[in-house]
C-alpha positions in Angstrom: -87.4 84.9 -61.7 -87.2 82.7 -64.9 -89.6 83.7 -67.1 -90.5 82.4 -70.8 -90.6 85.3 -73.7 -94.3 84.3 -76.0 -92.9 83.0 -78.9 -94.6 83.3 -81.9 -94.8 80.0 -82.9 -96.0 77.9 -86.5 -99.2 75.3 -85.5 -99.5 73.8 -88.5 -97.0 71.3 -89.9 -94.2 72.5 -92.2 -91.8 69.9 -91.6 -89.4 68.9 -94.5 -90.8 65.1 -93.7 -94.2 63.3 -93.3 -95.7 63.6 -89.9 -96.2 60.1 -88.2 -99.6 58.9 -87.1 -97.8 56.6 -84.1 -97.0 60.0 -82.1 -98.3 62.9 -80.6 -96.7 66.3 -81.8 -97.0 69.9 -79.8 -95.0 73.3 -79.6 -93.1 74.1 -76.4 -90.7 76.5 -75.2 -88.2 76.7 -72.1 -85.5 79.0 -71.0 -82.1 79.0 -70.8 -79.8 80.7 -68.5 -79.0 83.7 -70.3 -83.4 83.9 -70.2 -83.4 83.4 -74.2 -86.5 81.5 -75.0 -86.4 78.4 -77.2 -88.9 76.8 -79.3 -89.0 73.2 -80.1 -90.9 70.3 -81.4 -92.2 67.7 -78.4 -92.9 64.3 -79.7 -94.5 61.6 -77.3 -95.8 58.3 -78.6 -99.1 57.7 -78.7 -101.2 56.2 -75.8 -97.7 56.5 -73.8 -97.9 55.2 -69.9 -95.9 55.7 -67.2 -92.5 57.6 -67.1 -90.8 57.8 -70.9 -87.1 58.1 -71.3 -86.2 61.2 -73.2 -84.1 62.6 -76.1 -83.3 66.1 -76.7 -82.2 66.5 -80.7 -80.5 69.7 -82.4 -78.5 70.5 -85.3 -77.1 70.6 -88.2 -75.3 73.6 -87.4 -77.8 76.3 -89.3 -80.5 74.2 -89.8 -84.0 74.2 -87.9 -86.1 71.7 -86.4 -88.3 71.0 -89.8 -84.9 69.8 -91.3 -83.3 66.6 -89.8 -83.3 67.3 -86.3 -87.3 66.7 -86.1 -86.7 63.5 -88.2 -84.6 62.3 -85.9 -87.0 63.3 -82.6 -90.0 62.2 -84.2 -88.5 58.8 -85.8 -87.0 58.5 -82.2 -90.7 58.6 -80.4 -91.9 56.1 -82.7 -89.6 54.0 -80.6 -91.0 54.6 -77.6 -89.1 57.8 -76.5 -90.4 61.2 -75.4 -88.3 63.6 -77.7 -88.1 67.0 -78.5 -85.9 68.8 -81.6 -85.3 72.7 -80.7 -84.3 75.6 -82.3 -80.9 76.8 -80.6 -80.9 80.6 -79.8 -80.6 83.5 -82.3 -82.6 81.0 -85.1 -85.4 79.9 -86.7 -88.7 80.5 -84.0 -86.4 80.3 -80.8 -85.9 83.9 -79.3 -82.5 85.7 -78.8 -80.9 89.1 -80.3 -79.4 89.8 -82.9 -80.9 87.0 -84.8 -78.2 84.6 -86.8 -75.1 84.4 -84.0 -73.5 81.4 -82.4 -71.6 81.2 -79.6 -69.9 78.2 -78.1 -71.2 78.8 -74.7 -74.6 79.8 -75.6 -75.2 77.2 -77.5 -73.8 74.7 -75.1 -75.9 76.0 -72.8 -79.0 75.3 -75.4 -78.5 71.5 -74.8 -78.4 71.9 -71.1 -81.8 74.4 -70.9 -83.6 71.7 -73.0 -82.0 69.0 -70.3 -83.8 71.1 -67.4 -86.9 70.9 -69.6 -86.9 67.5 -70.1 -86.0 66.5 -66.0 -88.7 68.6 -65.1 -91.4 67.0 -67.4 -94.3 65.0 -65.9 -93.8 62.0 -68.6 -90.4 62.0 -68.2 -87.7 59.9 -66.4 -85.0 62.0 -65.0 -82.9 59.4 -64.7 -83.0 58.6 -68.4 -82.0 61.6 -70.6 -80.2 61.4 -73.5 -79.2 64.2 -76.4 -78.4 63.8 -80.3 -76.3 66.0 -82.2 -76.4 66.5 -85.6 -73.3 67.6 -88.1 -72.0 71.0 -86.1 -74.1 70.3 -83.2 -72.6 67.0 -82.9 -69.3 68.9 -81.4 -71.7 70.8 -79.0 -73.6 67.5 -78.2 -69.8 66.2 -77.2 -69.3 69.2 -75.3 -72.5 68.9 -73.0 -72.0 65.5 -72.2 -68.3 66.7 -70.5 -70.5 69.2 -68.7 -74.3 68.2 -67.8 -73.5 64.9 -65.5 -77.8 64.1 -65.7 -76.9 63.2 -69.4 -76.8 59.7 -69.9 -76.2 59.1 -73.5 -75.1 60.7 -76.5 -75.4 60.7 -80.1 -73.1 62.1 -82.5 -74.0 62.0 -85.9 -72.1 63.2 -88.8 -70.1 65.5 -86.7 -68.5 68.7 -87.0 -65.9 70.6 -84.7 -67.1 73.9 -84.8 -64.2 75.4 -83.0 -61.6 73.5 -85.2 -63.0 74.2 -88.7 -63.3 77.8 -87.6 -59.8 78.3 -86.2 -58.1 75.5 -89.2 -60.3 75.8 -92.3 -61.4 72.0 -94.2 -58.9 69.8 -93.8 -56.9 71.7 -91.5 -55.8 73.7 -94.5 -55.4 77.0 -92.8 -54.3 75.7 -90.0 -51.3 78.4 -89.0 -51.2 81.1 -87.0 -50.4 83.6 -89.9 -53.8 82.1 -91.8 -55.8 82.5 -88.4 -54.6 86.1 -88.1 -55.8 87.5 -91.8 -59.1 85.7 -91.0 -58.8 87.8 -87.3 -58.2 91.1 -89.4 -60.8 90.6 -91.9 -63.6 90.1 -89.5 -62.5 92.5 -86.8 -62.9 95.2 -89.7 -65.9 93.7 -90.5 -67.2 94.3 -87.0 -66.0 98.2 -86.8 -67.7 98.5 -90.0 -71.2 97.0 -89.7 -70.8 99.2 -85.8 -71.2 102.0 -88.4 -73.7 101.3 -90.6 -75.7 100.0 -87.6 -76.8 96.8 -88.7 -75.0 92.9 -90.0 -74.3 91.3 -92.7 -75.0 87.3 -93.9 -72.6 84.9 -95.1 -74.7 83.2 -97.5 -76.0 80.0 -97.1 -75.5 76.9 -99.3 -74.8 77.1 -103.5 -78.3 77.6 -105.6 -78.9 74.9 -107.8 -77.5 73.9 -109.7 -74.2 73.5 -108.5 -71.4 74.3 -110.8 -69.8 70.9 -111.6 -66.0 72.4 -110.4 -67.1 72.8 -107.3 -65.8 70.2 -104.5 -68.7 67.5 -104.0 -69.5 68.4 -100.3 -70.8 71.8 -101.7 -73.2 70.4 -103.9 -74.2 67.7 -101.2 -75.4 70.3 -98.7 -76.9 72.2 -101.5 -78.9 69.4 -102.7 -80.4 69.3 -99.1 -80.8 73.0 -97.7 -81.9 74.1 -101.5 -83.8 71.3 -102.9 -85.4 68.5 -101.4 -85.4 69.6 -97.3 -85.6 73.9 -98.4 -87.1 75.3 -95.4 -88.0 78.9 -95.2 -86.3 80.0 -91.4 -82.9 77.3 -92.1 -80.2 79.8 -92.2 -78.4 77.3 -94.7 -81.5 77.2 -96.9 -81.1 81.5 -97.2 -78.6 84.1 -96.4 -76.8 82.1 -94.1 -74.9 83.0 -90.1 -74.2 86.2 -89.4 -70.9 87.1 -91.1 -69.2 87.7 -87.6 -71.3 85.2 -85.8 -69.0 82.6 -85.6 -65.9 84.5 -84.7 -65.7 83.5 -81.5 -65.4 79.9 -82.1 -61.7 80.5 -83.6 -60.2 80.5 -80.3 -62.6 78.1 -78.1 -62.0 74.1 -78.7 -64.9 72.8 -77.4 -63.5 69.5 -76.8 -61.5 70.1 -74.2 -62.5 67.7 -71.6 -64.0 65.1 -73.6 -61.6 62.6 -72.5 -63.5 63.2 -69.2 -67.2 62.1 -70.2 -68.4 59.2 -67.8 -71.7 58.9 -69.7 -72.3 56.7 -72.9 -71.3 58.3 -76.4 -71.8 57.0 -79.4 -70.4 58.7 -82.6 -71.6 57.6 -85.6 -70.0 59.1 -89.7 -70.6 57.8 -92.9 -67.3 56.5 -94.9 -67.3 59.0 -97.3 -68.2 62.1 -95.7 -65.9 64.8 -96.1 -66.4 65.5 -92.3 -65.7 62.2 -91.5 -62.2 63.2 -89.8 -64.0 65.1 -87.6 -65.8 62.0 -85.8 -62.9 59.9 -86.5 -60.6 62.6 -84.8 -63.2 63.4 -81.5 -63.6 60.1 -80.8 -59.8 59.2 -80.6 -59.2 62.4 -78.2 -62.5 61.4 -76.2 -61.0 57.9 -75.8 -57.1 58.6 -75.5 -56.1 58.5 -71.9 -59.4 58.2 -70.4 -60.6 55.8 -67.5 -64.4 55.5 -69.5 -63.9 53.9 -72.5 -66.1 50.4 -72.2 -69.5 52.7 -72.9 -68.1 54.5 -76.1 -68.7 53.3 -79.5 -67.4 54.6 -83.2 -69.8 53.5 -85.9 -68.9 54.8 -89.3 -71.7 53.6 -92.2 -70.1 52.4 -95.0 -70.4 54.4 -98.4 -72.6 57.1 -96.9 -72.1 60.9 -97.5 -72.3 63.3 -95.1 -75.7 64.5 -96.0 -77.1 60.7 -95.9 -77.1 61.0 -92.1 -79.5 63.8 -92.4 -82.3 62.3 -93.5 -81.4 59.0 -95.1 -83.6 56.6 -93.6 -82.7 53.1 -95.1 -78.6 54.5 -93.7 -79.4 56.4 -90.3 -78.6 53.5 -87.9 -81.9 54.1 -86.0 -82.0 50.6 -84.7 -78.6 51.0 -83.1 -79.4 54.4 -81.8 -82.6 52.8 -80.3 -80.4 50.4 -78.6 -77.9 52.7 -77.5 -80.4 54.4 -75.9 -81.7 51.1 -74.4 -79.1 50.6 -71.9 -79.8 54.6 -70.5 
């Protein structure tokens, strides 16, 4: 049987935004196949009627639902949708062990346990489901939609490839087999040794402040965020970062595949000037090259916005067009 771990979870609100009087705000948790327990966020507009069409929100990839995800869900729910921003496994008050991994699958399968949740909801149209994605969660997001057919519309926002920034480095600057290789060897020693010693190590999360001026600006852009104005106390990014193996097995799993194959409406959206921005640009050629479901996918890139301006950048996040996008669900 299926059965839900007791989470222990925060009541009060520590969000890294203001909480909004228009909707209602609870704690849940659901399940997902490998029986990890998740925690997330439920918003439902106030004095809601009748059957609600719903939004499940993650990401950025190491970030929890107090950062931008819950922005999103809440500022979402204002608009008349139930919504709900999780924690994906192994972080922040979502269950899972050892704490601080990924994993392509898992994590896919993150998007599709919070799908089940959502169907299964008494406010809730089944028949009108749609997920958000957020930076490296956008790629996942991408990845569901190929995969969970009760999805009818997806958002990715400020996207990263997971898979391909793993395997190629920024930029696709290590993008050779000898490059991929010394990364192999270093973190397959890394693995025998922290097998010894019984116990992992972090990566490190973003710069402290402030950042030193010859770094490249993306670094100090997610600084500015995890360490200073949206500092959350379980964000991985905010602290010691991913495990440092916990992403290994990204280097040799593209995630986008099949996304030439989603039938279901995606909408990618990037600001100009991210430094990501190849990654949108990129998924949403290879989603639309040689596909038969183009006329319901969109590419909207904001012009003069930064990566981090997506995150929680109200007067740039293109809410409105999200809340039409969704409209047509």
């Amino acid at each position: 049987m299926m059965k839900t771990a007791e989470l222990k979870l925060t009541q009060e609100w520590d969000k890294t935004f203001p909480q909004s009087d228009k909707v209602d705000h609870s704690k849940v948790t659901f399940i997902n196949r490998y029986g990890i327990t998740l925690a997330a966020d439920l918003y439902i507009p106030k004095n809601a009627e009748g059957k609600l069409p719903a939004i499940a929100v993650c990401g950025p990839f190491g970030a929890v639902k107090e950062q931008c995800s819950g922005l999103y869900a809440q500022t979402m729910a204002q608009r008349g949708y139930l919504t709900i921003a999780f924690d994906p496994s192994f972080t922040g008050e979502s269950g899972g062990m050892p704490r601080y991994m990924a994993s392509p699958d898992i994590n896919t399968e993150d998007f599709q346990a919070a799908v089940d949740f959502l169907s299964c909801h008494d406010q809730v149209d089944p028949e009108r489901i749609g997920i958000i994605g957020i930076c490296g969660w956008g790629g996942m997001a991408m990845n569901v939609a190929a995969l969970d057919t009760r999805i009818k519309a997806t958002v990715v926002s400020t996207m990263y490839d997971m898979t391909r920034v793993n395997a190629n480095g920024y930029f696709d600057a290590e993008d050779s087999e000898a490059q991929r290789y010394e990364k192999k060897i270093a973190l397959n020693n890394l693995r025998t040794a922290e097998y010894k010693k019984g116990e992992y190590s972090r990566g490190g999360g973003c710069v402290e402040l402030p950042v030193p001026e010859d770094l490249p600006f993306f670094v100090k852009d997610y600084s500015e965020y995890y360490k200073g104005r949206a500092y959350h106390e379980r964000s991985l990014n905010s602290n010691e970062g991913w495990n440092t193996v916990g992403c290994l097995s990204f280097m040799n799993q593209p995630i986008l595949q099949y996304s030439n194959e989603i039938r279901s409406a995606v909408l990618v959206i990037h600001g100009e000037k991210a430094h990501s921005c190849y990654f949108g640009k990129d998924a949403f050629e290879n989603m639309t090259k040689n596909s038969q479901y183009t006329d319901n996918k969109e590419l909207m890139i904001i012009p003069g916005a930064v990566h981090t301006d997506l995150y929680d950048n109200v007067d740039v996040i293109p809410f409105d067009k999200m809340e039409e996008f969704f409209g047509k669900m």
